[in-house]
C-alpha positions in Angstrom: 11.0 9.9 -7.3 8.4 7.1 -7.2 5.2 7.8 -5.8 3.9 4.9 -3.3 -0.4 4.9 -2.3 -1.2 3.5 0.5 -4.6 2.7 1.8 -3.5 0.6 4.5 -0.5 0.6 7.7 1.9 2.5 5.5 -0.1 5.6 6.5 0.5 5.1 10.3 3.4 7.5 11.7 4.7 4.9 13.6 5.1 2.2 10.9 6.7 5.1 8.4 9.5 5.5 11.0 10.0 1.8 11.9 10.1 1.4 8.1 11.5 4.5 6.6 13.3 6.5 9.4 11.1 9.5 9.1 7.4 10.3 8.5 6.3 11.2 5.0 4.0 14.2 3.6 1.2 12.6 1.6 -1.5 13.8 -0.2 -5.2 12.3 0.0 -6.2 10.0 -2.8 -8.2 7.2 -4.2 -7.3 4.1 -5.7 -9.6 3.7 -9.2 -11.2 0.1 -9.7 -10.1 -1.8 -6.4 -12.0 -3.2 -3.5 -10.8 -3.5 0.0 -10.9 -6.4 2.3 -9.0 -7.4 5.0 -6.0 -10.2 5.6 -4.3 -12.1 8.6 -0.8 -10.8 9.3 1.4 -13.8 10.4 4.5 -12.2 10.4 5.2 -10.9 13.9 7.6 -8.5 13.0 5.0 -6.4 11.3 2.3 -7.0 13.6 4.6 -5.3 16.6 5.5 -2.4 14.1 2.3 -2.0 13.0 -0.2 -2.8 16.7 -2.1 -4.9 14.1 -2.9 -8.8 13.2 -5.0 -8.1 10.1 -4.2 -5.7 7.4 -6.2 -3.5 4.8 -5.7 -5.4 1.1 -7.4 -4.4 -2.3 -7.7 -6.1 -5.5 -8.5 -5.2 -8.4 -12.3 -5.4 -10.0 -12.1 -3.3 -12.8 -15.0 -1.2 -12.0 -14.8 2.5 -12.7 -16.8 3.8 -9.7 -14.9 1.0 -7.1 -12.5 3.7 -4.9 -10.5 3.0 -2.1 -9.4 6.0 0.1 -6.0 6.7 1.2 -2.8 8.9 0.5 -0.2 9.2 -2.2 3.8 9.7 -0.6 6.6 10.7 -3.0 9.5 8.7 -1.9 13.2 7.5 -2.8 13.9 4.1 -4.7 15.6 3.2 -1.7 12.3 3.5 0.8 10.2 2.2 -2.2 12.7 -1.3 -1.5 12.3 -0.7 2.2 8.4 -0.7 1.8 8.7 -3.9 -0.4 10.4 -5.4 2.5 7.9 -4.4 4.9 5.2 -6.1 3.4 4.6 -9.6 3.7 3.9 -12.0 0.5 0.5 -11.7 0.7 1.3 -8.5 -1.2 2.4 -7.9 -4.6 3.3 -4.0 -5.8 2.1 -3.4 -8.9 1.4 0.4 -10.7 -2.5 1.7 -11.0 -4.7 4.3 -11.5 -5.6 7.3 -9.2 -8.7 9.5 -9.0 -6.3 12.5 -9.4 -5.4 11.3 -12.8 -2.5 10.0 -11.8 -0.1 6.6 -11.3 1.7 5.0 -8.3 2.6 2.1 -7.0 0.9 0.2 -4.8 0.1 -3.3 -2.6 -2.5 -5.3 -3.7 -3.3 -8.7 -3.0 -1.3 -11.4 -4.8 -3.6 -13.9 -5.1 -5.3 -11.5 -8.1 -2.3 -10.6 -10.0 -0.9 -12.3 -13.1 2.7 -12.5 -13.3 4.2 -11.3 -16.6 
């Protein structure tokens, strides 16, 4: 099963259920060599589900002390497409590093990532 980090609205119980029909166990982690910042939310479907007009967003700098808190959720393919739907295209997912040692997807801003 894919594991998902968010740092962001995906942690919120009431934007798990809106999006994934249940809430999810997570465990605390920290995203390795991002920095967070914050981003305008013009979609108004996500602001009502999340009670929010700007977002957390990270990208990525590379430095090996840079952290950014938040929690890791083990979820289905299916609710990893649900989550992709959720977020708006300011987001890209893309797969990085966590203090634990291990990988998971995640959102980071767009604007930083190269497509392949």
């Amino acid at each position: 099963m894919p594991l998902l980090f968010s740092y962001g609205t995906l942690q919120q119980a009431n934007v798990q259920f809106a999006t994934f029909g249940r809430q999810l166990a997570g465990t605390p982690d920290a995203l390795v060599g991002y920095e967070q910042s914050m981003v305008a939310i013009d979609d108004a479907e996500v602001v009502r589900t999340s009670g929010k007009t700007h977002h957390p967003i990270v990208r990525y700098t590379g430095e090996p002390d840079a952290r950014v808190p938040g929690t890791v959720f083990e979820i289905t393919d299916a609710e990893l497409e649900q989550a992709d739907r959720y977020e708006v295209s300011a987001y890209r997912r893309v797969s990085a590093a966590l203090a634990s040692g291990g990988t998971a997807w995640v959102y980071v801003d767009a604007k930083y990532v190269t497509r392949a």
